[in-house]
C-alpha positions as CSV (number, residue, x, y, z in Angstrom):
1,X,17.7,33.8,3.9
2,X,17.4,30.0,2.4
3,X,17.6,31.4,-0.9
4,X,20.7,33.1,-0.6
5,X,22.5,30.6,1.1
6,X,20.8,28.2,-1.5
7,X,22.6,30.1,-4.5
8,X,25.8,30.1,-3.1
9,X,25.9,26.6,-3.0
10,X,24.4,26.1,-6.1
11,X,28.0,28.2,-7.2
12,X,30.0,25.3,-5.7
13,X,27.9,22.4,-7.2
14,X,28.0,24.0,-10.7
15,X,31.5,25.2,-10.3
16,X,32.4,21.9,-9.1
17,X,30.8,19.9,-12.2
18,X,32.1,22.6,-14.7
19,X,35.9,20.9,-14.1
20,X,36.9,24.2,-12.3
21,X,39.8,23.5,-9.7
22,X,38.8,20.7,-7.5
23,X,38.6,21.3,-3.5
24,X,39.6,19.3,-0.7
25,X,37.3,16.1,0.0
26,X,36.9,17.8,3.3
27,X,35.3,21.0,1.7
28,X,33.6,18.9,-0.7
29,X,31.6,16.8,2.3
30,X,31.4,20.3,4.2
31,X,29.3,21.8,1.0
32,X,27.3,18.5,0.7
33,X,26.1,18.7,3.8
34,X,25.3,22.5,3.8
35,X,23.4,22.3,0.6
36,X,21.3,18.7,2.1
37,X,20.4,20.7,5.5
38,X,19.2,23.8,3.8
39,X,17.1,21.7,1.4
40,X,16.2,19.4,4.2
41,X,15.0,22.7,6.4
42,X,12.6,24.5,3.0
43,X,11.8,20.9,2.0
44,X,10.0,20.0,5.1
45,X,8.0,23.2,5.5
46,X,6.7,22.8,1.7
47,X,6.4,19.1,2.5
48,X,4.0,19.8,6.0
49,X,2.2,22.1,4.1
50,X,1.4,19.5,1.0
51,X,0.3,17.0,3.7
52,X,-1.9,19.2,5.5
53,X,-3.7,20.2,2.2
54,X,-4.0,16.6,1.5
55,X,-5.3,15.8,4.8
56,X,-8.7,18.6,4.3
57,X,-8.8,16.9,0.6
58,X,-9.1,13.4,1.9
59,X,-11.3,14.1,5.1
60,X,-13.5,17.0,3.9
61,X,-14.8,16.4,0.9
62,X,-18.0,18.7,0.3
63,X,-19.6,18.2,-3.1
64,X,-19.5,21.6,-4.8
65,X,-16.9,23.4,-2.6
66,X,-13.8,23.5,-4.5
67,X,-11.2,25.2,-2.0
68,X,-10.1,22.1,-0.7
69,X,-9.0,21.2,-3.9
70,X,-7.8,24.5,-5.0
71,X,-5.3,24.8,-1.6
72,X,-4.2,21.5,-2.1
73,X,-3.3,22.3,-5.7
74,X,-1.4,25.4,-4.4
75,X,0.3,23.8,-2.1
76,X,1.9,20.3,-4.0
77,X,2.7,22.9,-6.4
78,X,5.1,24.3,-4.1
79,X,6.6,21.3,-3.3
80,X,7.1,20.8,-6.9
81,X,8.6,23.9,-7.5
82,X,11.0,23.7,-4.6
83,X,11.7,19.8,-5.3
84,X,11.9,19.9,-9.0
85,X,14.1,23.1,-9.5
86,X,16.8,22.9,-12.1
87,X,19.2,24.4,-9.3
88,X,18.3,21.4,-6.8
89,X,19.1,19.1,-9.9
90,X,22.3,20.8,-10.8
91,X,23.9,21.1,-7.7
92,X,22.7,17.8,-6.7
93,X,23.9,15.8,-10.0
94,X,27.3,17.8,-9.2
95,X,27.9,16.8,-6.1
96,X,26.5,13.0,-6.7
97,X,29.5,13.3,-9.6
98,X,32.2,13.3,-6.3
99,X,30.6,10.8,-4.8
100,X,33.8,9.4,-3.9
101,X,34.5,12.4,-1.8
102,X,31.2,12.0,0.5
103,X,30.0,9.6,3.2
104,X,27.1,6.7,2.3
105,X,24.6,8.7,4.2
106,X,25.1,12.1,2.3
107,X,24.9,10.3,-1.2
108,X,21.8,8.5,-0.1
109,X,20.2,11.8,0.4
110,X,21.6,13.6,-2.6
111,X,19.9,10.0,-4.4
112,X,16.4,11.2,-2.3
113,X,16.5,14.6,-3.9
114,X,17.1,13.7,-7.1
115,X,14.5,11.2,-7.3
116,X,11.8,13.5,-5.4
117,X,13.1,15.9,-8.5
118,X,12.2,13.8,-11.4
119,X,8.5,13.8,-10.1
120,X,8.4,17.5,-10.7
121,X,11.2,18.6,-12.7
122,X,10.9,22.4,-13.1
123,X,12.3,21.7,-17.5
124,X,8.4,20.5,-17.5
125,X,7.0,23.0,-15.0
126,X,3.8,23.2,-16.9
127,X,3.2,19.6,-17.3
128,X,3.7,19.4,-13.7
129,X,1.1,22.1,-12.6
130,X,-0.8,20.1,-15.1
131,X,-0.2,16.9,-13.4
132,X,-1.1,18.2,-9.8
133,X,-4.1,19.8,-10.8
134,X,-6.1,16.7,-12.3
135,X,-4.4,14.3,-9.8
136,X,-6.6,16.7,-7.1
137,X,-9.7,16.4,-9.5
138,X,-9.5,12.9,-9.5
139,X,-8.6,12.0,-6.3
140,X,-12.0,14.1,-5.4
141,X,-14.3,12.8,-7.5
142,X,-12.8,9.2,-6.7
143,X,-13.7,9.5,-2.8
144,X,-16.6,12.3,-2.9
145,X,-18.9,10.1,-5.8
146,X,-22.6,9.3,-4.5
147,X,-22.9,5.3,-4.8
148,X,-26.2,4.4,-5.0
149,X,-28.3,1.2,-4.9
150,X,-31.9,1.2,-6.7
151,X,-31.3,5.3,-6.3
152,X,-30.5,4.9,-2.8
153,X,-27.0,6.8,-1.5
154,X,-25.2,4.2,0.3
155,X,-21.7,3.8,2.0
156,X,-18.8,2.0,0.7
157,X,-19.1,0.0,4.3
158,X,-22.8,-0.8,3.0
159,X,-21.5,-2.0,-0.1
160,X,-18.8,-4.1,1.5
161,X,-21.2,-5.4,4.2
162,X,-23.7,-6.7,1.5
163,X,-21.1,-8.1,-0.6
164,X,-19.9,-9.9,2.6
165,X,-23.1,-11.3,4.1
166,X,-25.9,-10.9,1.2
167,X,-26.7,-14.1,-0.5
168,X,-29.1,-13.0,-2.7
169,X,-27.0,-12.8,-6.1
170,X,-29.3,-10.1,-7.7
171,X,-28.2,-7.6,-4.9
172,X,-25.0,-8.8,-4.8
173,X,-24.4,-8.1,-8.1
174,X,-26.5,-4.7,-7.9
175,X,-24.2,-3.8,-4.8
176,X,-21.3,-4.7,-6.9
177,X,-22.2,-3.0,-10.0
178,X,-22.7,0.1,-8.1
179,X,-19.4,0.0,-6.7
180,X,-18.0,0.0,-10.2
181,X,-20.4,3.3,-11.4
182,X,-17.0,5.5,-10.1
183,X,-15.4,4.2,-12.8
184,X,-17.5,6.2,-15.6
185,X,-16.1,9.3,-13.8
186,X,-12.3,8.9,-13.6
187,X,-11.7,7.0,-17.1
188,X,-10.8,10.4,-19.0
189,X,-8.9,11.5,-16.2
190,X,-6.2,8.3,-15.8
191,X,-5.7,9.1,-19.2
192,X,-4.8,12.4,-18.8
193,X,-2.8,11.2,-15.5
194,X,-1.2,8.3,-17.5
195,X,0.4,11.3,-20.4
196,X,1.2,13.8,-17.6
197,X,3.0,10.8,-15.4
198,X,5.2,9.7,-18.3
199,X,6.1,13.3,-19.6
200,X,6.6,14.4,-16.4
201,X,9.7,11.7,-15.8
202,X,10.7,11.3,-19.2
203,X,11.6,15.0,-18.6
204,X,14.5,13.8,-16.5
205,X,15.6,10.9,-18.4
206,X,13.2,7.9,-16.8
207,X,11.5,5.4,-19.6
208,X,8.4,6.2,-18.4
209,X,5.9,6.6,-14.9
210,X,6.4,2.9,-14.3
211,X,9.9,2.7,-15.0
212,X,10.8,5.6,-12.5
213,X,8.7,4.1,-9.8
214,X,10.6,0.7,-9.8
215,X,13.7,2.3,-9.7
216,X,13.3,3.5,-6.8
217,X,13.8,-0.8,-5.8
218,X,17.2,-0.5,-7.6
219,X,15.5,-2.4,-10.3
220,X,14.6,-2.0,-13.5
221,X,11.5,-2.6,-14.8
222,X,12.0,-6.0,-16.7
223,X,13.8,-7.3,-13.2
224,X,10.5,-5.9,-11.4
225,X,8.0,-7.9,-13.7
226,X,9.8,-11.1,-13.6
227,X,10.4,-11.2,-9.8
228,X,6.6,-10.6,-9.9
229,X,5.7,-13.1,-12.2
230,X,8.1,-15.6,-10.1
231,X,5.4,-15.0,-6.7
232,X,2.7,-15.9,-9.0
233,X,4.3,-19.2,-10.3
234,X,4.9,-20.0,-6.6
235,X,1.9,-19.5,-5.5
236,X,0.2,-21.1,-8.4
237,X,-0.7,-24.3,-7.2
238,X,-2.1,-23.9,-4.1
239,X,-4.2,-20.8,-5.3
240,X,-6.1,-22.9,-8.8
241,X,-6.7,-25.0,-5.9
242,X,-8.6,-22.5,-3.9
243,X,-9.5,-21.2,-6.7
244,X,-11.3,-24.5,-7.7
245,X,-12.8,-24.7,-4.0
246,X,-14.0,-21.5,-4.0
247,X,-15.8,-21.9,-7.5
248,X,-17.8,-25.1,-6.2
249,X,-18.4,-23.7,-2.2
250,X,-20.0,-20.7,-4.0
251,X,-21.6,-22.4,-6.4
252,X,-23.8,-24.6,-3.9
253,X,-24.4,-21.7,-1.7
254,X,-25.9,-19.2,-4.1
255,X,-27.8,-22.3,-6.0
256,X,-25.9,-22.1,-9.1
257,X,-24.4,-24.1,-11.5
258,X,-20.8,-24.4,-11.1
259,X,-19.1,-21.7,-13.5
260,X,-15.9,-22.4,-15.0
261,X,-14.6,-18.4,-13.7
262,X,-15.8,-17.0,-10.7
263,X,-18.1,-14.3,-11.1
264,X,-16.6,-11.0,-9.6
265,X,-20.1,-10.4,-7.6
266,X,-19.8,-13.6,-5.7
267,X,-16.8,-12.6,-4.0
268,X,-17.0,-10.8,-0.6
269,X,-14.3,-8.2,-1.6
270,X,-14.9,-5.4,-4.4
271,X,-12.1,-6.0,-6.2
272,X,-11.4,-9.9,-5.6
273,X,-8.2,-9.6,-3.9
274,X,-9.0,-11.3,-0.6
275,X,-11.7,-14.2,-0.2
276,X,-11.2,-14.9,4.0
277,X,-15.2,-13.6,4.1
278,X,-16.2,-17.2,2.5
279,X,-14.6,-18.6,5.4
280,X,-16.0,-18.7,9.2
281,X,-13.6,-20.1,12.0
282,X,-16.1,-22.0,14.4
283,X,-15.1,-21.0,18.1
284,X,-14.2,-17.7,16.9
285,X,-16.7,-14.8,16.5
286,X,-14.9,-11.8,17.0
287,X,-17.5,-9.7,15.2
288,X,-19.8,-9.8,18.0
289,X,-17.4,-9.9,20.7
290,X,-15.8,-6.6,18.7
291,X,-19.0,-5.0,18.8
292,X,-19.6,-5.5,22.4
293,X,-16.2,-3.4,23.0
294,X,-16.8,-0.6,19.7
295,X,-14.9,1.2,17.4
296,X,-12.4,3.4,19.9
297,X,-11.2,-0.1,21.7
298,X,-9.8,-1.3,18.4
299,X,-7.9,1.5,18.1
300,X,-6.6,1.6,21.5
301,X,-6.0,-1.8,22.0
302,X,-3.9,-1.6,18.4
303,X,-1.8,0.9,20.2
304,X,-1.6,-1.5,23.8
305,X,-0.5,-4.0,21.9
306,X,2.6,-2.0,20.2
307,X,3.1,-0.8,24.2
308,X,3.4,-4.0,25.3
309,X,6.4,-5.2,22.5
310,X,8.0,-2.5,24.5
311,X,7.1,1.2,22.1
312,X,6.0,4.2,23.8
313,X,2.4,5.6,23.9
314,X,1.4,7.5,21.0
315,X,1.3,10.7,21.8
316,X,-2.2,12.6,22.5
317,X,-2.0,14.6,19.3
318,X,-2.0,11.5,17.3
319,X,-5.7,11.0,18.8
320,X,-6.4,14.9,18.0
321,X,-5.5,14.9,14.5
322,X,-6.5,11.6,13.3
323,X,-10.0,10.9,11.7
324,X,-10.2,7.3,12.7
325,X,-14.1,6.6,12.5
326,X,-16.9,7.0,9.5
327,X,-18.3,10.4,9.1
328,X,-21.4,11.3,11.1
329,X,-24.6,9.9,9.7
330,X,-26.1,12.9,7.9
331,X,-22.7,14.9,7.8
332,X,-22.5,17.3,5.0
333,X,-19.2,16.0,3.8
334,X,-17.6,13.0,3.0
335,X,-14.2,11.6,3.1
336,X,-11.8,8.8,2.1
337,X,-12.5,5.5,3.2
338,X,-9.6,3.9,2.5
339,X,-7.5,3.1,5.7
340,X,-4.1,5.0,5.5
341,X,-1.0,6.3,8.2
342,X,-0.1,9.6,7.5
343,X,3.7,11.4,8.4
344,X,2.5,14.6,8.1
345,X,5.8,16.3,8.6
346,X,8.3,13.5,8.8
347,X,8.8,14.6,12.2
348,X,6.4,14.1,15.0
349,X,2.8,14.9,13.5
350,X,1.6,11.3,12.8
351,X,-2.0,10.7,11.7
352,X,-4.3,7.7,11.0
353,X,-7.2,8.2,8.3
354,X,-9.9,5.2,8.7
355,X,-13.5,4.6,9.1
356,X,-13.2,2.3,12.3
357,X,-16.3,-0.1,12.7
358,X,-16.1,-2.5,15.4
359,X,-15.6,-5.9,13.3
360,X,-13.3,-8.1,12.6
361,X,-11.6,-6.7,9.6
362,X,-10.8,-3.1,11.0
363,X,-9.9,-4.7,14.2
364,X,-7.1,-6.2,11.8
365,X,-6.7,-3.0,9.6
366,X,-6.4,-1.3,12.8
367,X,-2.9,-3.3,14.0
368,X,-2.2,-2.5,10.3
369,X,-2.3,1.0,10.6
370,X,-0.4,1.4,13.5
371,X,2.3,-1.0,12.4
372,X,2.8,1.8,10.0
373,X,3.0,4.8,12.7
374,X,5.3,2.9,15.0
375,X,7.8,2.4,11.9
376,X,7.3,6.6,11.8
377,X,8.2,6.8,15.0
378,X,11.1,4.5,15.3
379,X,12.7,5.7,12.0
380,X,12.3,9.3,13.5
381,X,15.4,9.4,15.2
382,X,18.5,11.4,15.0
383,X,20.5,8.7,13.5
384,X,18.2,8.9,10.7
385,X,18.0,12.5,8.9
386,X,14.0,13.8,7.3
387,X,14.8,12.9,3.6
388,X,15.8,8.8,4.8
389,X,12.6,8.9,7.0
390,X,10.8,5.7,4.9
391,X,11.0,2.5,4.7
392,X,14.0,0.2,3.7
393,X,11.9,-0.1,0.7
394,X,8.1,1.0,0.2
395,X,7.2,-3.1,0.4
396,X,8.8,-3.2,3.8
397,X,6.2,-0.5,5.4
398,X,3.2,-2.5,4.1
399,X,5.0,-5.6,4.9
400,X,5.5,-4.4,8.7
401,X,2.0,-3.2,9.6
402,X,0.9,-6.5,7.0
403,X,2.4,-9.1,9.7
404,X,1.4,-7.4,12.7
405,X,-2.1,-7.6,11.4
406,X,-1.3,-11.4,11.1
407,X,-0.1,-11.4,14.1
408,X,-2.9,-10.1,16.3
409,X,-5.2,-12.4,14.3
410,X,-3.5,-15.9,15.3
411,X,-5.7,-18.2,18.3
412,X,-3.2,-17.5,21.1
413,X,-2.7,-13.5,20.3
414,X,-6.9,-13.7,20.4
415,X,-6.8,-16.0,23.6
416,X,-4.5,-13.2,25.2
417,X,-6.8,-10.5,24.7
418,X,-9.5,-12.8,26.2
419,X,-11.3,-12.0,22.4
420,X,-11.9,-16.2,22.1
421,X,-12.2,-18.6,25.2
422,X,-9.3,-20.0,26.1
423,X,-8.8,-23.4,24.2
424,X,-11.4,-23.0,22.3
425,X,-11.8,-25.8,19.6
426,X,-11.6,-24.2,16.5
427,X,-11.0,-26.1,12.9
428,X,-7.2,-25.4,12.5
429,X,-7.7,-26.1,8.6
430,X,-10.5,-24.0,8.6
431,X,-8.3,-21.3,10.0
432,X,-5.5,-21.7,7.4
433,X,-7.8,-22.0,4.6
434,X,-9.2,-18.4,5.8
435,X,-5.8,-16.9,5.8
436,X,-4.7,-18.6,2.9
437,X,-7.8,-16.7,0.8
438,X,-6.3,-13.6,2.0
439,X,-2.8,-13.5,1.6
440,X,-2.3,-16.1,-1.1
441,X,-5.1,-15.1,-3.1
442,X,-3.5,-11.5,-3.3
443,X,-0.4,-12.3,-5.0
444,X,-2.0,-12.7,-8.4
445,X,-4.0,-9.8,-7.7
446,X,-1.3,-7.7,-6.9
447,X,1.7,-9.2,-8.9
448,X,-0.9,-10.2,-11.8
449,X,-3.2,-7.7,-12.5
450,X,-2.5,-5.0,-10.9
451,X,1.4,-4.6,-11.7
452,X,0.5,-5.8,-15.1
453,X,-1.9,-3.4,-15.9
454,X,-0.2,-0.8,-15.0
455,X,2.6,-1.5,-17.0
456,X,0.0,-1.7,-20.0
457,X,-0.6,1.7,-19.1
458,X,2.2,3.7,-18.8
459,X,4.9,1.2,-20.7
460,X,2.7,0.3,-23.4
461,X,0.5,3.5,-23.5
462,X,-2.4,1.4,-23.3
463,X,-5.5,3.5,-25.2
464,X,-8.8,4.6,-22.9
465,X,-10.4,2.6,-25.5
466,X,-9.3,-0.6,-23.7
467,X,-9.3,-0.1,-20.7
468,X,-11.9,-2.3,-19.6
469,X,-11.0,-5.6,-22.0
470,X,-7.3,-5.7,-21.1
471,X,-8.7,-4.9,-16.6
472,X,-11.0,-7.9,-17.6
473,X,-9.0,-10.0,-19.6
474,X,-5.7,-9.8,-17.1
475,X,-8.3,-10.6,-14.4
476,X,-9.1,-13.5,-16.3
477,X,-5.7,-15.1,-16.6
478,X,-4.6,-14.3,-13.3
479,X,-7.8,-14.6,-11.1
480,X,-10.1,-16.7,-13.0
481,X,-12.6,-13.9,-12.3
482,X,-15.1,-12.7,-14.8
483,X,-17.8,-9.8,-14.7
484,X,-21.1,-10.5,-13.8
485,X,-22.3,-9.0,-17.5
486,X,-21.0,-8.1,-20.2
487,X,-18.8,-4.7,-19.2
488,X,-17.9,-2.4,-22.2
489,X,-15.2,0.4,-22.6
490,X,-17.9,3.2,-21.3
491,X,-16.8,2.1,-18.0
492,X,-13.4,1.6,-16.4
493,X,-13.4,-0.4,-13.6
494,X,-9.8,-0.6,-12.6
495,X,-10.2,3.3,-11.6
496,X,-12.6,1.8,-8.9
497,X,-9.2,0.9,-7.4
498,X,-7.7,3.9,-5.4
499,X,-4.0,3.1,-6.1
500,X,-4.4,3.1,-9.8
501,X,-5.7,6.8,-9.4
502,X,-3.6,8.5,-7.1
503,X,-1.0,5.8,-6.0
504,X,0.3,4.4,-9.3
505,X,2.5,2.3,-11.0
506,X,3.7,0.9,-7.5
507,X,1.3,-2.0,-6.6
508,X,3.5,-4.8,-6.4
509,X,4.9,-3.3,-2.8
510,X,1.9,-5.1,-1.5
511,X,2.8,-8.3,-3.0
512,X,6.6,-8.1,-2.2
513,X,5.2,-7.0,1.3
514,X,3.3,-10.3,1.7
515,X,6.5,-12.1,0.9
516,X,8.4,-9.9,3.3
517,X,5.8,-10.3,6.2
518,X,6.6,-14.1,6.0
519,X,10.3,-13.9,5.5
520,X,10.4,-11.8,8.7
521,X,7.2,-13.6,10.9
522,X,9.2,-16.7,10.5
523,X,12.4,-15.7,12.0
524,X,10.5,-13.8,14.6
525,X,8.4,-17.2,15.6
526,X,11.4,-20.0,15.0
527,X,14.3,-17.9,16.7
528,X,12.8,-15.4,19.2
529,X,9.4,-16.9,20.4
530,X,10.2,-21.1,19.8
531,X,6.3,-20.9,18.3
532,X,5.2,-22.6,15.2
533,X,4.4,-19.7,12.8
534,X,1.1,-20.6,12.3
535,X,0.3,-20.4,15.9
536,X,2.3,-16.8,17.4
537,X,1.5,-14.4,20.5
538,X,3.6,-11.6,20.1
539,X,2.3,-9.7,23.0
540,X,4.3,-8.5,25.7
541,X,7.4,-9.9,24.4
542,X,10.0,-7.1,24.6
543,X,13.0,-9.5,22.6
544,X,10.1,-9.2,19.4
545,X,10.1,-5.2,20.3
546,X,13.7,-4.8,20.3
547,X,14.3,-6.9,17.0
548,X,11.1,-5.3,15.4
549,X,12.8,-2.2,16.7
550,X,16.5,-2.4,14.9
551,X,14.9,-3.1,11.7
552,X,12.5,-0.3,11.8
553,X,14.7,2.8,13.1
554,X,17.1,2.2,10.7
555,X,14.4,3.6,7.9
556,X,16.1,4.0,4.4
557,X,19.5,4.6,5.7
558,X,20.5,1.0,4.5
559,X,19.9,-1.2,1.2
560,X,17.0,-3.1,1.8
561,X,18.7,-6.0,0.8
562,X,21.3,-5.7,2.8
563,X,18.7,-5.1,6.1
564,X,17.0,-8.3,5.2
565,X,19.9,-10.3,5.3
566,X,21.6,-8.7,7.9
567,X,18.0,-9.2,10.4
568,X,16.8,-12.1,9.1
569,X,19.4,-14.1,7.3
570,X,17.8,-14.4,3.9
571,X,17.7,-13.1,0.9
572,X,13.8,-12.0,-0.3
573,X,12.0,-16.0,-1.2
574,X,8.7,-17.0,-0.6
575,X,9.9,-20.1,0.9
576,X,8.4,-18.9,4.5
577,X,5.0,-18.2,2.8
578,X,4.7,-21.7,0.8
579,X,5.7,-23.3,3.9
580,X,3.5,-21.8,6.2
581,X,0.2,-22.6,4.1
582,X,2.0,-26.4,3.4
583,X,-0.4,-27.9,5.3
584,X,-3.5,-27.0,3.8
585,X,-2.2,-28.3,0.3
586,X,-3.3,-31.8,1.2
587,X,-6.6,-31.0,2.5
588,X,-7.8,-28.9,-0.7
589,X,-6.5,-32.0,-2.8
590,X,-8.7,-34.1,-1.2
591,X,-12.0,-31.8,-1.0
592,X,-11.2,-31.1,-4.6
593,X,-11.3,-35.0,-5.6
594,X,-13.7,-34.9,-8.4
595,X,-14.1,-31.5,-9.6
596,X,-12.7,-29.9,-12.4
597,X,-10.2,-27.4,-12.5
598,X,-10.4,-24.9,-14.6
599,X,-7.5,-22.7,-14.3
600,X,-4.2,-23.7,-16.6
601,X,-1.6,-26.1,-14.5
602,X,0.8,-23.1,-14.7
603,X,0.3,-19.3,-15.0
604,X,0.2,-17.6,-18.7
């Protein structure tokens, strides 16, 4: 029955941009709205169905079994189909052409199809097909690969636990070189990936992959690369001086010499883009306390806190479907480890995909996650219809669940939950400096190399062949990280990365996020709670719910520009950010007195 009614409005949208007699504005908006709710009705059940595939890709993965693979191939290409379809794109471009005739709300939509369209226009249907297909490969060989240690299977979490604790550098660097073996795998496939992306927009008039992805900002491209390169300038300073710190802390506790780069394998994360593991707050311990409550408490304290800011429970089925804890030692599958919240069907199946541990970092990941579910579930709403069910932009999700992670990690939030004694003397630098190697240290991560090498890729076409020296060299001049050996073009370690494989071209949404999470954590603590930023306890304070609230349930009906101003009074600066981590400038000066910096004054 949707397809009938479907071609009758495609009649009207091609009759109307075909300069045939023009109707009423009433009619006009009447048609609009009859062609977004029949879309909006064959668009979600294609759409659960996508999700659900992807949900048995991500937490089923069985070496050898390819059905998996094969339904979620099936399905996405449905969604393409349905999304891409010259109809959709006619009608919609002719109804977008009156745009004068239809309310902000309907033309926001008709903007939503359009751009869900250029992902899988049906004018390159086998590119497409193409597209979806080895995205599904590689996603499964990316999160189903056996890393091994001396010929030893081991976990990611193992990796990330030696890498955290071990101080012996030759299994560091043996942990870390096996985390990087992936990379041999997926090199031939991002290439493929990086063709099909491009030819697969270009089809519909975008520049390339990259290019479509930042408009999606309002931006264009050049505007996207500069504001990045204008977080890392910011940031600069204080990060060569961490960066210096770090390089001489290491140094003297691995008994090395001092390198002028920091070698990626002393570093407690895989990738370098957070550094808090060199730092331990005295006084607080929450990795043993954690481990006293386990895994399920962090999730259900995630979801008390959220309660207490005045959101409902979540409901019982978001415990039923989720897969929030590592798969069973000796389990016959595998499946991603990489902490996600899913909206299955933009409605109200919401799901949470981790590998819960009780420590420290997924009790954080944990507030993370949900941060992202409550902005489903606020933004689902009638006021808000299924295709402007996202956030004001895709930086203000991660910057949402970003600062309520903060958030729950500040002294008083931890005093609350009785998680640290009360008044506990702790080093107050200490704990800056520990934040500071987490959220400062990932701008030039993410606004540096990532974002840059991605725009290498699918701007520049950047050849397989070089992979590896342009990852290594950009990691170089934005990081001051370097390999722990020599690392030729047989490997390709920025696949190691799950957002270059199968969520690309859109890193910087972290870094704006970080900016964001500031921004809005500083209005929340100077103008609702009277607390100094760096010192916050949400909890239990309904005024933080109800502003949290009005900004979320609003999801993508609004600019997010204009939300940001309107909620917080400011346009997007990382004023809030530099000003927050002020304090620690001074003491990094002085503990630096002496050594040499290696890093330029100012980025390249």
């Amino acid at each position: 029955m949707f397809k009938l009614q479907l071609l009758a409005i495609i009649s009207i949208g091609f009759i109307i941009g075909c300069g045939q007699p023009e109707k009423k504005e009433s009619t006009i908006k009447a048609d609009a709205q009859e062609f977004i709710d029949n879309y909006t009705q064959e668009f979600l059940k294609l759409y659960y169905n996508s999700a659900k595939a992807e949900w048995g890709s991500n937490t089923h993965i069985v070496e050898g079994d390819t059905l998996n693979a094969y339904n979620t191939q099936l399905a996405n290409e449905a969604l393409a189909e349905f999304t891409g379809s010259e109809s959709i794109i006619t009608s919609t471009r002719a109804f977008l052409d009156k745009s004068e005739e239809l309310d902000a709300l309907q033309i926001k939509q008709l903007e939503a199809i359009l751009y869900a369209a250029a992902n899988n226009p049906s004018t390159a249907k086998e590119i497409v097909n193409k597209r979806i297909k080895a995205e599904t490969v590689q996603n499964e060989k990316l999160f189903g690969f056996d890393f091994k240690i001396d010929g030893k299977s081991v976990s990611p979490n193992e990796i990330d636990r030696i890498l955290g604790e071990e101080t012996d550098i030759k299994k560091r660097q043996a942990a870390w070189e096996a985390s990087k073996e992936v990379g041999k795998t997926l090199k031939d496939g991002l290439a493929e990936l990086k063709e099909l992306r491009n030819q697969t927009v270009q089809a519909l008039g975008y520049q390339d992959y990259f290019n479509y992805q930042v408009s999606d900002y309002g931006m264009t491209t050049e505007e996207m690369v500069q504001l990045n390169k204008k977080l890392i300038s910011d940031v600069w300073p204080l990060y060569r001086e961490l960066h210096t710190w770090a390089r001489y802390e290491l140094a003297e506790k691995y008994g090395q010499v001092v390198p002028d780069m920091l070698p990626a394998h002393w570093l407690p994360n895989r990738w370098g883009q957070d550094w808090s593991g060199l730092v331990d707050v005295e006084g607080i311990d929450l990795d043993s306390k954690l481990e006293e409550k386990g895994s399920e408490w962090l999730v259900k304290q995630a979801e008390r806190f959220y309660v207490s800011l005045g959101f409902e429970p979540l409901p019982q089925s978001f415990y039923d479907s989720s897969s929030m804890y590592p798969a069973p030692e000796g389990a016959d599958y595998k499946k991603n480890n990489h902490a996600s919240a899913w909206h299955m069907d933009l409605q109200k199946d919401i799901r949470c995909l981790m590998s819960v541990v009780p420590t420290a970092e997924w009790y954080e990941t944990t507030h993370h996650e949900l941060g992202h579910i409550y902005y489903y579930v606020s933004y689902t709403n009638p006021d808000v219809p299924p295709l402007l069910r996202g956030g004001a932009n895709r930086g203000f999700h991660e910057a949402i669940g970003s600062m309520l992670g903060l958030a729950a990690m500040q002294k008083p939030f931890l005093e609350n939950l009785e998680l640290i004694p009360a008044d506990v003397e702790t080093d107050e630098t200490q704990a800056l400096l520990k934040e500071a190697l987490n959220y400062v240290v990932f701008i030039p991560f993410s606004a540096g190399v990532m974002t840059h090498f991605e725009q290498e890729l699918y701007v520049n076409n950047l050849s397989n062949d070089s992979y590896n020296k342009t990852w290594w060299d950009m990691k170089k001049s934005f990081q001051g990280i370097v390999p722990p050996s020599e690392r030729g073009e047989e490997y390709a370690d920025a696949t190691s990365k799950t957002h270059i494989n199968n969520d690309a071209a859109q890193y910087y949404d972290y870094a704006l996020s970080y900016v964001l999470l500031f921004q809005v954590h500083n209005h929340i603590a100077k103008n609702i709670l009277n607390q100094d930023p760096r010192a916050t306890n949400y909890y239990g304070n309904k005024e933080v719910g109800a502003f949290l609230n009005d900004m979320l349930k609003v999801g993508a009906t609004k600019d997010w520009r204009a939300l940001l101003k309107e909620t917080t009074g400011e346009e997007l600066n990382a004023k809030a950010m530099l000003d927050y981590f002020s304090p620690l400038t001074e003491y990094l000066k002085e503990a630096n007195t002496g050594r040499k910096h290696t890093l330029p004054e100012k980025p390249l």
